[in-house]
NUGU-746925 format. One line per 10 residues: number of its first residue (from 0); for each residue x, y, z of N, C-alpha, C. Coordinates in nm, 4 decimals. Example, Ala and Ser with C-alpha at 12.3 -4.5 7.8 and 13.67 -1.06 7.14 Angstrom:
<pts>
0 = 1.3190 -0.5690 0.7800 1.2300 -0.4500 0.7800 1.3200 -0.3300 0.7800  1.2850 -0.2250 0.7080 1.3670 -0.1060 0.7140 1.2900 0.0030 0.7870
</pts>
This chain:
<pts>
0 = 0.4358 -4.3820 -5.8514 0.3156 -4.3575 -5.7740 0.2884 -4.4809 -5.6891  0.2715 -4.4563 -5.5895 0.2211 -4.5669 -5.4770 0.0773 -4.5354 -5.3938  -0.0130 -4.6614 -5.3315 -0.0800 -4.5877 -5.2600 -0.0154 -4.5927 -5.1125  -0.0774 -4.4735 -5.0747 -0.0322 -4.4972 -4.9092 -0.1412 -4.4553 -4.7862  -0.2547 -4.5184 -4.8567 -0.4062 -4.5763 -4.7675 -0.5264 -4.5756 -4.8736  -0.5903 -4.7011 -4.7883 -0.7099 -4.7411 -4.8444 -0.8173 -4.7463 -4.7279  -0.9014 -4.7130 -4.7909 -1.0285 -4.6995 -4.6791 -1.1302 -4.7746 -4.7694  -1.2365 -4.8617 -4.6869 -1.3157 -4.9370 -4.7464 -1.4398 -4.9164 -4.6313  -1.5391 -4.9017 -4.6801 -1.7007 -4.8918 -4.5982 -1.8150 -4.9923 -4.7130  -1.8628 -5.0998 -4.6331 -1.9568 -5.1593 -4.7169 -1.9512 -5.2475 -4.8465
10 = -1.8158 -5.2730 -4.9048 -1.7551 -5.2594 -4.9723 -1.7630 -5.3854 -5.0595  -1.8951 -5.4763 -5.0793 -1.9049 -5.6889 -5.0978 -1.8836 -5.6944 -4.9488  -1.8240 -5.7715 -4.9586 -1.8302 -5.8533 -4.7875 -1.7343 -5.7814 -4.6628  -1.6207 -5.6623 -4.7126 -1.5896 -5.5704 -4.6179 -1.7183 -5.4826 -4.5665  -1.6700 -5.5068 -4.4402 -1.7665 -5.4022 -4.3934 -1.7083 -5.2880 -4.3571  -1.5722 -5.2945 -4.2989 -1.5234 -5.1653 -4.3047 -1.3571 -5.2293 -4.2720  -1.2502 -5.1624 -4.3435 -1.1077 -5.1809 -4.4026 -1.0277 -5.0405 -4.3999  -0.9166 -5.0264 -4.3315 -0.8234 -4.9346 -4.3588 -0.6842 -5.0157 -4.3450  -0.6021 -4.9564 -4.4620 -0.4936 -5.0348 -4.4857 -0.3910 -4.8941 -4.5331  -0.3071 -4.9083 -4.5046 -0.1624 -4.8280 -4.4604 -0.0637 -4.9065 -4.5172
20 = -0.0775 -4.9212 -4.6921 0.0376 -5.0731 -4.7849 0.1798 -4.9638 -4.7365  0.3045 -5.0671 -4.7010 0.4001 -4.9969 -4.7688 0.4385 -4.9731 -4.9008  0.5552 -4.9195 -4.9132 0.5919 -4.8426 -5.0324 0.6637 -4.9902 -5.1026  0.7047 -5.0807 -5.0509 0.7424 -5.2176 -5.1188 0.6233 -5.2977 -5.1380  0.7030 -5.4314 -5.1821 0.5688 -5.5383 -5.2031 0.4933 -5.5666 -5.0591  0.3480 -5.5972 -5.1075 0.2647 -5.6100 -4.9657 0.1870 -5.7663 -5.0501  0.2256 -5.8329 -4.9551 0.1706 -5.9658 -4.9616 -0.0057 -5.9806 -4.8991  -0.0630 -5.9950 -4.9901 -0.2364 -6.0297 -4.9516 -0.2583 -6.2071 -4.8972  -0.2542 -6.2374 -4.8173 -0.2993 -6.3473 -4.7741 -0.4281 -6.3730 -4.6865  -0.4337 -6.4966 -4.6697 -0.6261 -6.5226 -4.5746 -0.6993 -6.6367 -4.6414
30 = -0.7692 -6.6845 -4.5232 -0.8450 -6.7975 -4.6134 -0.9477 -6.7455 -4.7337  -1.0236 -6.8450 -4.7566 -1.1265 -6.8685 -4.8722 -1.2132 -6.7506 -4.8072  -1.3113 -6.6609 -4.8639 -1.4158 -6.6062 -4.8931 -1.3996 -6.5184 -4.7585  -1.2544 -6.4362 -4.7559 -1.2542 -6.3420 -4.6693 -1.1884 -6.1602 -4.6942  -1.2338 -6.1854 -4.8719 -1.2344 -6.0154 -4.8654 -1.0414 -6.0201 -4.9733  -1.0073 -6.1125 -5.0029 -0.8733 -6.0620 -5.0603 -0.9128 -6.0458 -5.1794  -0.9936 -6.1263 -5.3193 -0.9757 -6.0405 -5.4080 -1.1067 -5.9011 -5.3507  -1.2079 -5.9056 -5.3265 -1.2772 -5.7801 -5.2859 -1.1826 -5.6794 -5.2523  -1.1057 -5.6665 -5.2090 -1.0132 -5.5997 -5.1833 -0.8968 -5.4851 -5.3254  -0.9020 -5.6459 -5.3764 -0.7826 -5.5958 -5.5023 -0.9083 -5.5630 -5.6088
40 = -1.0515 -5.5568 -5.6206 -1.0721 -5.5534 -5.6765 -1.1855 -5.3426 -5.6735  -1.1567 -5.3758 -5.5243 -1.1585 -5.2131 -5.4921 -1.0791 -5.0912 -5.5648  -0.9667 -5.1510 -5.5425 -0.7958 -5.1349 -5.6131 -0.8595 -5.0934 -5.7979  -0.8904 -5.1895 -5.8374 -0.9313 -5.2229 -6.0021 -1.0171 -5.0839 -6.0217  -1.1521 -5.0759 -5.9348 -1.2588 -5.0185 -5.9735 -1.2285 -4.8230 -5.9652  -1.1406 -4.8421 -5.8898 -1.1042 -4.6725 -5.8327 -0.9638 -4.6381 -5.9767  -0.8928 -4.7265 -6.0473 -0.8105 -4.6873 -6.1021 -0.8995 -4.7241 -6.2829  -0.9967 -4.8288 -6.2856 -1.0148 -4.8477 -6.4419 -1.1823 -4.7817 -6.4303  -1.2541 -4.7160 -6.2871 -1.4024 -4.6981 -6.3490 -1.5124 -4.7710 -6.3507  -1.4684 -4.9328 -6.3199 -1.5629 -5.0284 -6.3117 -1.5135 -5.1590 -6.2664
50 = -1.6285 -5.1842 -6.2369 -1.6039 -5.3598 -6.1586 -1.5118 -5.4466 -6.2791  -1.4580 -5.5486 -6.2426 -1.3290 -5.5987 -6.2638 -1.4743 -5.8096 -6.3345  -1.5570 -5.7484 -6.2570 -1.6715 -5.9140 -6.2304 -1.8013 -5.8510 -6.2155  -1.8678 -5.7812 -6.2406 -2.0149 -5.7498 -6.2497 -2.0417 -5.6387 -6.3157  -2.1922 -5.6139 -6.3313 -2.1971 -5.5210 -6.4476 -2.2948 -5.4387 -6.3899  -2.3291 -5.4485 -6.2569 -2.3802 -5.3325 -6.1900 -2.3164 -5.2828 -6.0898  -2.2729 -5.1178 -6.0727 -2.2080 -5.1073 -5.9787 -2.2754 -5.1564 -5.7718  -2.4203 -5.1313 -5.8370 -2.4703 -5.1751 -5.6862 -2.4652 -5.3034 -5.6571  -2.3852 -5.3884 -5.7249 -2.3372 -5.5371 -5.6973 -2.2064 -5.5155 -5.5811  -2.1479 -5.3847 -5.5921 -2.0309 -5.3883 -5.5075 -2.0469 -5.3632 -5.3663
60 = -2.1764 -5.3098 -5.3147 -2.2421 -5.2396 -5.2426 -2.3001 -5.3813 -5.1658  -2.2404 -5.3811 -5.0012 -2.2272 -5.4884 -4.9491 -2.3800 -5.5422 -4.9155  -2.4624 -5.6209 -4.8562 -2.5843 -5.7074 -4.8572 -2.6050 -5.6392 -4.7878  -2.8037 -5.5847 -4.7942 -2.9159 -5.4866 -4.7062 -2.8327 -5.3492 -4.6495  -2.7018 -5.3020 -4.7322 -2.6913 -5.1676 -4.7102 -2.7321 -5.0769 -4.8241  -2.7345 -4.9702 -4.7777 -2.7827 -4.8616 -4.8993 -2.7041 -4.8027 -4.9669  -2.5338 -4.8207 -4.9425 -2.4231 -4.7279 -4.9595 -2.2871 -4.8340 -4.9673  -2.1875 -4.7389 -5.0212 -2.0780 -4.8104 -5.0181 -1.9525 -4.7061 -5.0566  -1.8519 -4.6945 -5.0159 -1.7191 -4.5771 -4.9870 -1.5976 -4.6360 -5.0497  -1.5424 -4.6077 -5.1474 -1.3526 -4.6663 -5.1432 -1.2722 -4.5008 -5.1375
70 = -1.2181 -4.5133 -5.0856 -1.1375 -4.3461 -5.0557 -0.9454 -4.4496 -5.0767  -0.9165 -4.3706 -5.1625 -0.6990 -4.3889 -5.1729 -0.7104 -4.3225 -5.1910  -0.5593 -4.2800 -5.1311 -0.4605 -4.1877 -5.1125 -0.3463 -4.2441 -5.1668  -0.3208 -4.1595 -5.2430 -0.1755 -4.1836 -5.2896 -0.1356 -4.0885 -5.3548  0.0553 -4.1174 -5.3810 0.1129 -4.0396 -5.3902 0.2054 -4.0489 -5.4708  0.2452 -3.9446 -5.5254 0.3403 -3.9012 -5.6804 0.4123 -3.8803 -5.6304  0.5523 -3.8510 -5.6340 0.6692 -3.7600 -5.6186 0.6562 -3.6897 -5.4648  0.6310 -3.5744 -5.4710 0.6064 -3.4657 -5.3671 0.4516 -3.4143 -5.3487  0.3123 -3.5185 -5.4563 0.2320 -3.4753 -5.4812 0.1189 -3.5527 -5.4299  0.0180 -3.5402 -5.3162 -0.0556 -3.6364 -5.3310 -0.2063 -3.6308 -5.3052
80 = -0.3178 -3.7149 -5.3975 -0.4301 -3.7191 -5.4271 -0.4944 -3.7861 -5.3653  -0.6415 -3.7766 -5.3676 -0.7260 -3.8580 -5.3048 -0.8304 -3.9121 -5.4199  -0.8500 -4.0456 -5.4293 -0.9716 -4.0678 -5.4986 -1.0896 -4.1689 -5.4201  -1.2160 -4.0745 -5.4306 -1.3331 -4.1079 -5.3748 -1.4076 -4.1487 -5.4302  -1.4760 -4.2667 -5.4258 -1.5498 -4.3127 -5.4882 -1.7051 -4.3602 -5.4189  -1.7945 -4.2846 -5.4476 -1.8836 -4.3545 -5.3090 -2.0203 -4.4226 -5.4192  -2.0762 -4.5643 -5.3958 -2.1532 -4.6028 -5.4320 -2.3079 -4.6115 -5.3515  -2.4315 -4.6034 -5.4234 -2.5573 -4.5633 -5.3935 -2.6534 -4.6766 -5.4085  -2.7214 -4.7565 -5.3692 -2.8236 -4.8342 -5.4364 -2.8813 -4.7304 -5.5369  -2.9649 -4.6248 -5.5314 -3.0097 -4.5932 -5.5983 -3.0023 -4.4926 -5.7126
90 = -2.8746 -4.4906 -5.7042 -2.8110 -4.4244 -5.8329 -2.7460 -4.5343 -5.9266  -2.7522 -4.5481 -6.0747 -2.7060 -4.6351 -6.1859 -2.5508 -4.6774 -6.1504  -2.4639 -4.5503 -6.1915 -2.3567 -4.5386 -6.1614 -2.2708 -4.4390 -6.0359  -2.1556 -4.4878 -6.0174 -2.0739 -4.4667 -5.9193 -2.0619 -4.3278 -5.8653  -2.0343 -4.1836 -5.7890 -1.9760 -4.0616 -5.8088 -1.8179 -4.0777 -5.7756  -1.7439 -4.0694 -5.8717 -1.5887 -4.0789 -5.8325 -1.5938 -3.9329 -5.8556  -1.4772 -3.9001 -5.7406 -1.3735 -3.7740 -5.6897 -1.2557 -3.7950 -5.7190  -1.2043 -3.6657 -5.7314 -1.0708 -3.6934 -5.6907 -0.9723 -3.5376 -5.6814  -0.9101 -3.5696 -5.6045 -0.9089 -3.4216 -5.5280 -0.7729 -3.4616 -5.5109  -0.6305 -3.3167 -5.5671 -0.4823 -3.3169 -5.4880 -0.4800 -3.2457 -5.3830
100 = -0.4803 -3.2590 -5.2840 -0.4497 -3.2916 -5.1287 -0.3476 -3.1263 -5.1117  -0.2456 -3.1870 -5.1257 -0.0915 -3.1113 -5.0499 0.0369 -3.1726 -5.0573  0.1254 -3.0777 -5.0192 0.2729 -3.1367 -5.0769 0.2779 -3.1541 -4.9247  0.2922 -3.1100 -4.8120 0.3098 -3.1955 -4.6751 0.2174 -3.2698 -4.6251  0.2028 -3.3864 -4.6062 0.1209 -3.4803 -4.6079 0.1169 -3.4240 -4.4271  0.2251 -3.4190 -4.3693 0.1602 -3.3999 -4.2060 0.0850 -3.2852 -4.1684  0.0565 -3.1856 -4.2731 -0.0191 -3.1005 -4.2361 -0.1386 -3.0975 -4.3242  -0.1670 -3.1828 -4.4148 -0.2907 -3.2149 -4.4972 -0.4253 -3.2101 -4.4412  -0.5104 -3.1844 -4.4646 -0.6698 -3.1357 -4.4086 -0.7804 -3.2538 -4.5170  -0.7187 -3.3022 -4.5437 -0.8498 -3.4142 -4.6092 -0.9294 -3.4868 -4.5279
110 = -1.0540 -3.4498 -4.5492 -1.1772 -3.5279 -4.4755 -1.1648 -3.6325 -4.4338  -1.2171 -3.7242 -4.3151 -1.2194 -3.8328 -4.3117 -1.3396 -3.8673 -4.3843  -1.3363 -4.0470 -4.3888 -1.4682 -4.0532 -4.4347 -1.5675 -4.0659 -4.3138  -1.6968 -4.0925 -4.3931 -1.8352 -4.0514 -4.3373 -1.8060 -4.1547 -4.2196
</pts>
C-alpha cells in the first residue's frame, strides 16, 4: 500500500498542501518551523486516530480558523481508498471517512475537497 496524494487545509501551520509522494522513497526536507513534521504528523493522525503530540484534536486546527481537512488517497494492489478526516473547533473529536474509490483511478469521481 502506498499513498498517492495528500491534501492538507488548515492543518497547524499548513494552510493549504497537496502532495503527489512517489511510489519510492520521498525525502522531506526545509528549514526550522516550516510544516515537515506537521506534515508527517498528518500522515500519523489519519492512519493511528490521533495526534502523535497533543491531546486535543482542535490543537491540530491551524490559528483563528474554525476548521481543518486531511484527505489520502491511496492505494492497494488494483484497489484504491480515500481517507477523510475533517476537524471542527467545536466538535471534541475528529469525523474520519473513508470511502473505496475504484479500480481505474482515471476514471474515479471522488470529490474534491471543500
Amino acid at each position: 500500500m502506498y499513498i498517492t496524494e495528500v491534501s492538507l487545509q488548515h492543518f497547524r501551520n499548513l494552510e493549504q498542501l497537496h502532495i503527489e509522494p512517489s511510489q519510492g522513497i520521498n525525502v522531506i526536507y526545509g528549514s526550522n518551523a516550516q510544516g515537515k513534521t506537521n506534515f508527517l504528523e498528518s500522515l500519523y493522525f489519519c492512519a493511528m486516530g490521533r495526534s502523535l503530540r497533543g491531546k486535543s484534536d482542535q490543537q491540530l486546527i491551524q490559528f483563528e480558523k474554525e476548521e481543518s481537512h486531511i484527505r489520502l488517497l491511496v492505494q492497494r494492489k488494483n484497489r484504491y481508498d480515500r481517507i477523510d478526516v475533517h476537524l471542527k473547533k467545536d466538535e471534541k473529536k475528529a469525523s474520519p471517512s473513508m470511502a473505496c474509490l475504484c479500480e481505474n483511478w482515471a476514471t474515479c469521481s471522488a470529490p474534491s475537497m471543500p
